[in-house]
C-alpha positions in Angstrom: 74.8 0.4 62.1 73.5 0.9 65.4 74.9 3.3 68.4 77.2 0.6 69.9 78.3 -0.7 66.7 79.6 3.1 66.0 81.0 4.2 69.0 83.2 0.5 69.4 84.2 1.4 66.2 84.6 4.8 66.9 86.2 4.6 70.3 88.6 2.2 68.5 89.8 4.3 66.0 90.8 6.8 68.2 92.9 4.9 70.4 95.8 6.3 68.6 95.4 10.3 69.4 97.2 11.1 72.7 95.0 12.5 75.5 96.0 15.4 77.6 97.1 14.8 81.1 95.6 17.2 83.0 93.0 19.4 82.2 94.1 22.5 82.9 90.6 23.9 84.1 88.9 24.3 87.3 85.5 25.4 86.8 82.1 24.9 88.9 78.8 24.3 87.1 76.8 27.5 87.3 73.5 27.1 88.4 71.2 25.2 85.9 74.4 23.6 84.4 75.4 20.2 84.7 79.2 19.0 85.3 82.4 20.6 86.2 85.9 20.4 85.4 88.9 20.0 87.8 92.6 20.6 86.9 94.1 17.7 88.4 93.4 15.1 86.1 92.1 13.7 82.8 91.9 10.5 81.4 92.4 8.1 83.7 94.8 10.3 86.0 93.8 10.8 89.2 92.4 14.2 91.1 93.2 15.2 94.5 90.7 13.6 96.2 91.4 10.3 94.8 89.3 10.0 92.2 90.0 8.4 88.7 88.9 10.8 86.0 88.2 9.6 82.3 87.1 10.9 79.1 85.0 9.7 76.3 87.4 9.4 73.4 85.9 8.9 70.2 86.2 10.2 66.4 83.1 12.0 64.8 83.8 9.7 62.2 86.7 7.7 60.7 86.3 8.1 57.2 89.0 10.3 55.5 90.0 12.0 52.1 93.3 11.5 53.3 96.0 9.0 53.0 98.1 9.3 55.4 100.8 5.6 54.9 101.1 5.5 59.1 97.1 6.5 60.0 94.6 2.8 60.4 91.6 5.4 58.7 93.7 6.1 56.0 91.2 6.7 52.7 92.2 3.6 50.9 92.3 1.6 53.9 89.5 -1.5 53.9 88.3 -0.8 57.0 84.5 -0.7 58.4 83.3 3.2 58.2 81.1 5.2 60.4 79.9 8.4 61.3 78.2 10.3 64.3 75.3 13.2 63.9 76.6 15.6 66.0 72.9 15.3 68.3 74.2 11.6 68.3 77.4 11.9 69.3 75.9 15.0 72.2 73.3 12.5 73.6 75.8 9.8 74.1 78.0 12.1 75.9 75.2 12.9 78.4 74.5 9.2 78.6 77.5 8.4 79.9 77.9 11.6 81.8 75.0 10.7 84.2 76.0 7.2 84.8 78.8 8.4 86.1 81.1 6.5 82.8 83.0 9.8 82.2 83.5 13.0 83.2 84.5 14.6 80.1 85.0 14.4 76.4 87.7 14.0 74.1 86.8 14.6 70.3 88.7 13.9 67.2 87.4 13.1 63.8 88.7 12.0 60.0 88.6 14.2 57.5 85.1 14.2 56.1 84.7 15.6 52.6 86.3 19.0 53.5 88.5 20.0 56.8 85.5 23.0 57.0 82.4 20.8 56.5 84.3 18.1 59.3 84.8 21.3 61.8 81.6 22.2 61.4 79.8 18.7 62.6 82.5 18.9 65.5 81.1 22.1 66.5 77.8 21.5 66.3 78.4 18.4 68.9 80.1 20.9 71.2 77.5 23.6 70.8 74.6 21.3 71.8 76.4 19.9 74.6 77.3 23.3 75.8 73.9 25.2 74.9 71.4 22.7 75.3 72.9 20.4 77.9 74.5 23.3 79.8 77.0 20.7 80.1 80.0 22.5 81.9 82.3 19.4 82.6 85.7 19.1 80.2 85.9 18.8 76.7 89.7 18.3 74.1 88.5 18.9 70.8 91.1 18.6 67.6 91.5 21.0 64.8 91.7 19.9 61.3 94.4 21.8 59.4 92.7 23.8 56.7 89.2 24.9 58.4 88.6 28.4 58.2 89.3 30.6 61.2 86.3 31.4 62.0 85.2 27.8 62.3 87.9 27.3 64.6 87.2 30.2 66.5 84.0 29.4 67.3 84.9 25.9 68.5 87.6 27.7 70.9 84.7 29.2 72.3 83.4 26.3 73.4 85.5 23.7 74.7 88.4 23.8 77.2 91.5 23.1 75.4 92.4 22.6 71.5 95.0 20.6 69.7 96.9 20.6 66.3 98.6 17.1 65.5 101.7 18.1 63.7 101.8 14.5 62.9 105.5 14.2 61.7 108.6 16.1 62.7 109.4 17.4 59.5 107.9 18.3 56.4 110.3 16.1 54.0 108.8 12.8 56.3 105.1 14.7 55.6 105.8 15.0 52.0 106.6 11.2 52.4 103.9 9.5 53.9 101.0 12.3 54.0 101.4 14.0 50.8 98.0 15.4 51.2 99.4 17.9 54.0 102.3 20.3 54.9 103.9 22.2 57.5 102.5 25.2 56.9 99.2 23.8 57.0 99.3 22.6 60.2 101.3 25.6 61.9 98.7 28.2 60.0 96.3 27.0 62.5 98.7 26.7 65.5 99.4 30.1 65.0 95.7 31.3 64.7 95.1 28.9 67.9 97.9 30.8 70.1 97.3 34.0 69.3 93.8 34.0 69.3 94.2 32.3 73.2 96.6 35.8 73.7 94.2 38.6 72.4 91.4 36.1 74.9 93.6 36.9 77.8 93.6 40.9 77.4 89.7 40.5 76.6 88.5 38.7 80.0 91.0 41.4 81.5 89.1 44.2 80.1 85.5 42.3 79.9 85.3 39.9 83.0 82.5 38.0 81.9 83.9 37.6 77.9 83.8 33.6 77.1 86.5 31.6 77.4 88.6 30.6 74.3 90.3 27.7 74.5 90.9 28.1 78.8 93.0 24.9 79.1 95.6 25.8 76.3 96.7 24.1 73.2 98.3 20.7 72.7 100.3 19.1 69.9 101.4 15.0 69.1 104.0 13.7 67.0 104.0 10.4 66.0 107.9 8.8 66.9 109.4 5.6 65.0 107.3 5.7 61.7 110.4 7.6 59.9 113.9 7.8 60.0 113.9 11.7 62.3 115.9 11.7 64.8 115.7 12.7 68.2 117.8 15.9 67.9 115.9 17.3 65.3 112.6 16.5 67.4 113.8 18.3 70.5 114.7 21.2 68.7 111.2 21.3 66.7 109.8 20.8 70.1 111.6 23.6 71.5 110.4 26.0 68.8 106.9 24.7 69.0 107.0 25.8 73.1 108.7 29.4 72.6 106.5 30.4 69.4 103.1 28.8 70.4 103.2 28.3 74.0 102.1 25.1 73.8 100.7 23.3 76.9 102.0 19.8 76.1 103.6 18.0 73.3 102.9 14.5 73.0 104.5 11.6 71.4 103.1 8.5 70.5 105.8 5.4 70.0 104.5 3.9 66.3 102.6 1.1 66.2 102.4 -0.6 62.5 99.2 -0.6 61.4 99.7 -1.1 57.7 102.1 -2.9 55.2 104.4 -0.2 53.4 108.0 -0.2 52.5 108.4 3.2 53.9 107.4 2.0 56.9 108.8 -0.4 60.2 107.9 -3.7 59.2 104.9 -5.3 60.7 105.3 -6.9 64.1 107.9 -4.3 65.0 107.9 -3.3 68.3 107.0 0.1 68.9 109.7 2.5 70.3 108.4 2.5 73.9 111.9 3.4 75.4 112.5 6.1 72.5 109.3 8.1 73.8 109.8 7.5 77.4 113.3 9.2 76.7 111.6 12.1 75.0 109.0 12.8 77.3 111.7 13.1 79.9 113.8 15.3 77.6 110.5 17.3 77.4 110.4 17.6 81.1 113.7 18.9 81.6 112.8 21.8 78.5 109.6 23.1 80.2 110.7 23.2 84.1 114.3 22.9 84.2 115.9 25.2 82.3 117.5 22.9 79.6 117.4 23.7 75.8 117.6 21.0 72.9 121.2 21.8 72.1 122.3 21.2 75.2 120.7 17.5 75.6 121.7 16.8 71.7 123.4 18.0 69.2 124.1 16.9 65.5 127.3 14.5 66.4 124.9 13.2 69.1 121.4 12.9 67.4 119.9 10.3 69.9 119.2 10.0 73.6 121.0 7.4 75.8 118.7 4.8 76.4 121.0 3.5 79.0 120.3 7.0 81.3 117.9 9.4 81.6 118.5 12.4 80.0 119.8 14.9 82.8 121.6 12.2 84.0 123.6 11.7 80.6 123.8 15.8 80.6 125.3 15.6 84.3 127.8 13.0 83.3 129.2 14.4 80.6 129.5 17.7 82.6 131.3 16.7 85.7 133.3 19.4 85.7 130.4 21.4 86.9 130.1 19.1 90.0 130.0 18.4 92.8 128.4 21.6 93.8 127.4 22.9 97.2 124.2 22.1 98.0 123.8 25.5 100.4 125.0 27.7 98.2 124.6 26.6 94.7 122.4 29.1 92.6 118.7 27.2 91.5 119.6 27.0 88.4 122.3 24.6 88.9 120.6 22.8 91.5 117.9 21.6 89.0 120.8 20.2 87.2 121.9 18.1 89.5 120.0 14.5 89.2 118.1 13.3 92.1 116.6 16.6 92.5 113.4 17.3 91.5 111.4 20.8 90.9 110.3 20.3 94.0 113.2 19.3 96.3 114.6 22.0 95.1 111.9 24.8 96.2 112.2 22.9 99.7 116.3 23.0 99.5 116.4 26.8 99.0 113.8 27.4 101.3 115.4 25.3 104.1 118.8 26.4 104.0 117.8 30.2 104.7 116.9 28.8 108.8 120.7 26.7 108.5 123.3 24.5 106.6 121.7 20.9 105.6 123.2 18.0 105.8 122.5 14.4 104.0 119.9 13.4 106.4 117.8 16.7 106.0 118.1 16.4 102.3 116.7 13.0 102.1 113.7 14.2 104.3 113.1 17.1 101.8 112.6 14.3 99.2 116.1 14.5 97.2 116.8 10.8 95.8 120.5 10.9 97.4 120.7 7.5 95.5 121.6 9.6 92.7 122.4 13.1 93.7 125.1 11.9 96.1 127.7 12.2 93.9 127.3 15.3 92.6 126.5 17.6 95.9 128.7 18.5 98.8 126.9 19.4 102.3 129.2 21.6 104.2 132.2 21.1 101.8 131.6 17.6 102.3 131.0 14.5 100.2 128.5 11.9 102.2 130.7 10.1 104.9 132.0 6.7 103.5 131.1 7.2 99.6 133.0 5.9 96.8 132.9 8.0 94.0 134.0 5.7 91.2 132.6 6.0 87.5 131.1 2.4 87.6 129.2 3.2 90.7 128.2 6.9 89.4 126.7 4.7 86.1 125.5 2.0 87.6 123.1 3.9 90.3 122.1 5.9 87.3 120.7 3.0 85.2 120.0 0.4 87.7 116.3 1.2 88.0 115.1 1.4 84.6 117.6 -1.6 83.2 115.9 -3.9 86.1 112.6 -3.2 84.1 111.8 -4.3 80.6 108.7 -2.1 80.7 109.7 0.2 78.4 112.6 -1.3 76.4 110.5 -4.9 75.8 113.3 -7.0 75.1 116.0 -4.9 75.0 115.5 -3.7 78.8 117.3 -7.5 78.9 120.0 -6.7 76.8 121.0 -3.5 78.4 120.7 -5.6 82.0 123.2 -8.0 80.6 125.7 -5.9 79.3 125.6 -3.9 82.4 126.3 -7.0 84.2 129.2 -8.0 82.0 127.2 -10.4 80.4 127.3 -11.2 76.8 124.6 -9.5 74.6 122.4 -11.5 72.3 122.5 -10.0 68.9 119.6 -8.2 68.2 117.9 -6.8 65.1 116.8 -3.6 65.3 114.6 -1.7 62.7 116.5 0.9 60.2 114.2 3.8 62.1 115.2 2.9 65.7 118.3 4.5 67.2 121.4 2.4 66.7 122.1 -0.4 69.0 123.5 -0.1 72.3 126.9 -2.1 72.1 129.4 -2.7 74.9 131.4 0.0 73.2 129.1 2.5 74.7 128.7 1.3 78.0 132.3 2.3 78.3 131.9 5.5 76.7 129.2 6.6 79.5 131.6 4.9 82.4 134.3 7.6 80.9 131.9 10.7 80.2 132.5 10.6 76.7 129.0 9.7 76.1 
């Protein structure tokens, strides 16, 4: 197999591992080096200036001694195999690098033989890249649950950020599907990861020119769909997996089937597009706006509304916390209110210490009064001429994402109609999705029971 034939095949293969945002890491090439990495954006985001930024995403190899049921590399599989040298996979990299194809690397691999033995290859890529090339530019590299410490200490050493795919979000769906692995295997080296990153901190403190481990942070992905978890009890894992690791960023990738298994959606199932936008939202409001998981779900209420966003659904089922007074309402509350943002509300608190705003100076700080309206007073006030009715609080809460299919597919229609007073197809959903939206709900949010 030739160098293209791997890395399509390669390149491929890994389309299914989540890529990290932002990079996390400014840092110049030192003279002699070649690269740098910026902390705006990776992977097709874009930096400051305008520029799109993109990563070579590929597997060292996609053969496996695992069988995971949801994974296309899967050991018993039929599936062409291949393998990079790690000089290979390090001389492609520069390749690209120097056309200008990339500006960083993202490396994941199979489990080859052993997790040690895989690590190994993967750090051998990264050394040569690092050593030889001087390359300074960005570079994700995943762990494989199981390698030694040291292994994975060394690799910390030399690339930007690390990640840990906890795969599942709990063990009894792992003992399902991937038998070969457990939760304790995959925390073990979360833990290692986080404090290893902590004791780094103190050293370049101490030592200002100690290397680097693992600069950018760690990262984690959880696969959503493939098993019958619900969103509650992925929230709260998330939750934990933020206040005992300090993760960077957990990801969640909708399922897409990719084999024939009764344990699994059937194939041809759509994956649950709308399910992870919801979560990454939820996710939002638990790293910047103060929210825990048992306040967005609890047991009763396992699944988030996919008619509203999630602060929204958390403000209307807590109106007796609003409206609130946009000049004098603590921050905490303020970030509660939906419409405002992080950042509308920096501007708010620091505009209100010159005078008293009023609607028109909170639209120019960037609130989305479309929303916030009716749940903020400006001088004791509600905005002149509003009509604060609970079909028109719901409906300007829903109206943009129903209007767009983009991440319901078909059911972004049905939610439309109902909304509309329309009747609602029937619709078969898959036993692992959330349960259907039925009229019956749409009252329940219009009442705040929701």
């Amino acid at each position: 197999m030739d160098m293209m034939e791997k890395l399509t095949l390669l390149a491929n293969s890994a389309k299914y591992d989540a890529a990290c945002t932002s990079s996390g890491v400014d840092r110049q090439a030192a003279p002699g080096s070649i690269g740098n990495a910026t902390a705006c954006g990776i992977c097709h985001s874009f930096a400051g200036d305008g520029r799109c930024v993109s990563l070579l995403k590929v597997l060292m190899t996609n053969s496996c001694i695992y069988n995971c049921q949801y994974c296309v590399n899967r050991r018993t599989n039929d599936t062409p195999r291949a393998t990079f040298a790690p000089r290979e996979l390090a001389d492609l990299t520069m390749q690209f690098y120097r056309r200008n194809y990339i500006e960083g690397l993202f490396l994941s691999s199979g489990v080859l033989r052993n997790p040690d033995y895989t690590v190994e290859r993967m750090t051998e890529t990264l050394r040569i890249l690092r050593e030889e090339y001087r390359f300074s530019g960005y570079i994700h590299a995943k762990a494989i649950p199981g390698a030694d410490p040291l292994l994975l200490s060394r690799m910390g050493l030399l690339c930007d950020r690390m990640s840990v795919n906890i795969e599942l979000p709990s063990q009894k769906s792992l003992q399902l599907l991937a038998p070969d692995k457990s939760k304790v295997s995959i925390v073990k080296p979360m833990g290692f990861i986080s404090g290893r990153i902590q004791e780094n901190r103190q050293e370049i403190v101490r030592y200002r020119h100690a290397p680097a481990f693992a600069p950018a942070g760690q990262s984690t992905q959880m696969i959503i769909g493939a098993t019958p978890d619900t969103d509650y009890q992925i929230m709260s894992l998330t939750e934990a997996l933020y206040k005992k690791y300090s993760l960077k960023r957990v990801f969640y990738s909708a399922y897409m089937p990719v084999s024939t298994n009764p344990l699994l959606p059937a194939a041809g199932t759509p994956p649950p597009l709308l399910r992870e936008h919801r979560l990454y939202q939820a996710d939002w409001l638990l790293r910047f706006y103060g929210f825990s998981a048992s306040e967005l779900l609890d047991p009763a209420h396992p699944h988030l509304n996919p008619l509203v966003d999630p602060k929204c659904n958390w403000a209307l089922n807590h109106m007796e916390l609003f409206p609130v007074e946009v000049n004098t309402a603590p921050k905490e509350l303020l970030l509660r209110v939906p419409g405002i943002g992080v950042r509308s509300c920096q501007r708010i608190l620091t505009a209100r210490r010159q005078g008293s705003l009023d609607y028109a100076g909170l639209k120019r700080l960037g609130v989305v009064l479309k929303r916030a309206q009716y749940f903020i007073l400006c001088k004791g006030k509600l905005k002149e001429g509003l009509k604060v009715t609970e079909d028109a609080v719901l409906r300007s809460m829903v109206s943009e994402r129903c209007q767009a299919a983009m991440y319901a597919g078909d059911q972004g229609d049905l939610y439309g109609r109902m909304l509309a007073g329309l009747p609602a197809a029937p619709e078969q959903l898959s036993l692992f999705a959330p349960p259907p939206v039925t009229r019956e709900d749409v009252t329940k949010c219009r009442t705040g029971q929701m």
